[in-house]
C-alpha positions as CSV (number, residue, x, y, z in Angstrom):
1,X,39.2,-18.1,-3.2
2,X,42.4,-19.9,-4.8
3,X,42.3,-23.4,-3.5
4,X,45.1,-24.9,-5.4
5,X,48.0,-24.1,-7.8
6,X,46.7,-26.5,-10.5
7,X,42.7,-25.6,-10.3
8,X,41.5,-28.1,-8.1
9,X,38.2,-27.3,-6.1
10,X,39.6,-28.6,-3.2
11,X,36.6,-28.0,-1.2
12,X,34.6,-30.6,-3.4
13,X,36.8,-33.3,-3.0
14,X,36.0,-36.5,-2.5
15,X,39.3,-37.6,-2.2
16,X,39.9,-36.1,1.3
17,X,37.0,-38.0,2.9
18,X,38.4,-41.1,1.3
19,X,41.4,-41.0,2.7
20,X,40.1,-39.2,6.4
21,X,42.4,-36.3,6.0
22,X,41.7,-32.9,6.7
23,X,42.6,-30.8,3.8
24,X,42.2,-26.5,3.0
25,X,44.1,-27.3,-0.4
26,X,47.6,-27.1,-1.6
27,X,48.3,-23.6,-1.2
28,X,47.7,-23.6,2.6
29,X,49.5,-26.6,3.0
30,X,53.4,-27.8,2.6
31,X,52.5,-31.1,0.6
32,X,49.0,-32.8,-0.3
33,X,48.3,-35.9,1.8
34,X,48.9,-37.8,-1.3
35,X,52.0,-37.1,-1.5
36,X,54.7,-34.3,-3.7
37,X,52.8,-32.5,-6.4
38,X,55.1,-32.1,-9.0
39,X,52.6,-28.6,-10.0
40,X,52.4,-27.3,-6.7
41,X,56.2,-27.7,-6.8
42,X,56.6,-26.1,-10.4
43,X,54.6,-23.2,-9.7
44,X,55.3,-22.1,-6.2
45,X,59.1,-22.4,-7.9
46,X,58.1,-19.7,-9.9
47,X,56.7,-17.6,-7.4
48,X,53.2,-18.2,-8.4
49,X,49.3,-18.1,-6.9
50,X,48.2,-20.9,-9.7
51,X,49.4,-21.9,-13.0
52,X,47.2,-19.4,-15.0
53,X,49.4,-16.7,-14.2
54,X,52.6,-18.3,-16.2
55,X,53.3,-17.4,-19.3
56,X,53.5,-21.8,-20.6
57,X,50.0,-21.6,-19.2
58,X,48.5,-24.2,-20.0
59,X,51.9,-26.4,-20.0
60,X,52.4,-30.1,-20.8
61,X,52.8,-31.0,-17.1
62,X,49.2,-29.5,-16.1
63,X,47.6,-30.7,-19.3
64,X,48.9,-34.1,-18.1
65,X,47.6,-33.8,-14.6
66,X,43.9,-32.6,-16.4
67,X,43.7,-35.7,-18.7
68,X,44.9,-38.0,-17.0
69,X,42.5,-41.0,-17.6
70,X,42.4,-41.9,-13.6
71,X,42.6,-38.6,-11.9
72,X,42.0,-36.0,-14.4
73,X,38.9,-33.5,-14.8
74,X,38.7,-33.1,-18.4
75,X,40.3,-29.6,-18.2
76,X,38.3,-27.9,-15.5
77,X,41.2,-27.2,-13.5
78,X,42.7,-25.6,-16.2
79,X,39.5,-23.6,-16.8
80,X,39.2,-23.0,-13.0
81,X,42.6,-21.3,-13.3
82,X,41.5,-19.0,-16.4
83,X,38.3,-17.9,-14.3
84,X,40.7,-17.0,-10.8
85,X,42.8,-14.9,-13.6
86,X,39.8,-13.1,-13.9
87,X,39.1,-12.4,-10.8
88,X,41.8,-10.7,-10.5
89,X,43.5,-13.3,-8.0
């Protein structure tokens, strides 16, 4: 199940309990509790499930958002949204 446009997990974050949010993930939701998503924004533009299915995929906005030294996951999200590709989703 697509959680996010970027290839979050949403269910395994941590960050919602932090905070005390309740959270199904960006795609069933207007804006994360966080705050504007400039990738959510960006690919729902473009009419989009996640950002695997454009064609810039992986582009320098998500690659950002994936290394960031904070926040980032190394590039699992960007594998995450190779392996929902798959699927067919």
């Amino acid at each position: 199940m697509i959680e996010s446009r970027c290839g979050i997990e949403c269910s395994k974050c941590n960050s919602k309990e932090n905070f005390g949010v309740e959270c199904a993930g960006c795609v069933s939701i207007k804006q994360p509790f966080w705050g504007e998503c400039p990738v959510k924004v960006c690919c729902e533009g473009k009419g989009l499930e996640n950002c695997g299915f454009c064609l810039e995929f992986p582009c320098e906005l998500l690659n950002r958002f994936s290394y960031d030294k904070q926040d980032g996951d190394d590039g699992l999200r960007i594998e995450q949204c190779k392996a929902w590709c798959k699927e067919g989703k």
